[in-house]
C-alpha positions in Angstrom: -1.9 17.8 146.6 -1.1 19.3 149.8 2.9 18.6 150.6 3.7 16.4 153.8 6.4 17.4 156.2 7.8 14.4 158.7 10.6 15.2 161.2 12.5 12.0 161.2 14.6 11.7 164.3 17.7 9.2 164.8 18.0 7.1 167.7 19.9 9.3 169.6 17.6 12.2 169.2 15.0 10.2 170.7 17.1 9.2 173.5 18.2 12.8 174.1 14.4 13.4 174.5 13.3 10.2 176.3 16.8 10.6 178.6 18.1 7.6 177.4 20.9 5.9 175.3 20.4 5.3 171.6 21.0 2.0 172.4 18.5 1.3 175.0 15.9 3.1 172.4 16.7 0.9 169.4 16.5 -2.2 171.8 13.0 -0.4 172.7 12.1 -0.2 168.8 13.5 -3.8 167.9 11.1 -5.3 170.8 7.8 -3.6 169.2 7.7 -1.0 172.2 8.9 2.3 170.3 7.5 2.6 167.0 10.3 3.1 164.1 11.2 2.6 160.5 14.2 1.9 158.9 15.4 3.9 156.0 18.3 2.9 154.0 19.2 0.5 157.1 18.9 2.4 160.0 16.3 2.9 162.3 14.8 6.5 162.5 12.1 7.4 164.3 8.9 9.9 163.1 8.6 12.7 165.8 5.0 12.8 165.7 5.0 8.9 166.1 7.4 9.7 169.3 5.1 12.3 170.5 1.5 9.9 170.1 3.9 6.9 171.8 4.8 9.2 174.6 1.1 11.2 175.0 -0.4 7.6 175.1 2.1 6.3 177.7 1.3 9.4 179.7 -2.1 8.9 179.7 -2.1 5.5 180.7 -3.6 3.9 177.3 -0.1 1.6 176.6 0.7 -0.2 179.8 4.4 -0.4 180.8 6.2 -3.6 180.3 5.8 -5.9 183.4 9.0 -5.9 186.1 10.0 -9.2 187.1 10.9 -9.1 190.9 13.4 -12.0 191.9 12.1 -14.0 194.9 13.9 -13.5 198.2 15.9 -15.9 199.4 
């Protein structure tokens, strides 16, 4: 059985590589837009889940969240 290697990342890995807090990445992860897993708790991250994520975004296949614009008074 060939052996599987997985890079598992922490939040503020991910952030270091996205250039943003740990915080605003788990809040990412927690709202379905970042995919994670938790292991023994905490949320971790699979690099190569990161890297599909991020290729996709690039590419234009995952849309980004909608920006709500306040109306001018």
């Amino acid at each position: 059985m060939p052996s599987m290697t997985i890079e598992i990342l922490t939040a503020e890995e991910v952030g270091e590589l996205l250039r943003l807090s740990s915080n605003k990445v788990i809040l990412m992860a927690r709202r379905g837009e970042l995919p994670y897993f938790t292991l023994d708790g905490r949320v971790r991250f699979d690099a190569a889940d990161v890297e599909n994520w991020l290729k996709a975004r690039k590419s234009g296949c995952i849309p980004a969240p909608p920006r709500t614009v306040s109306p001018e008074r």
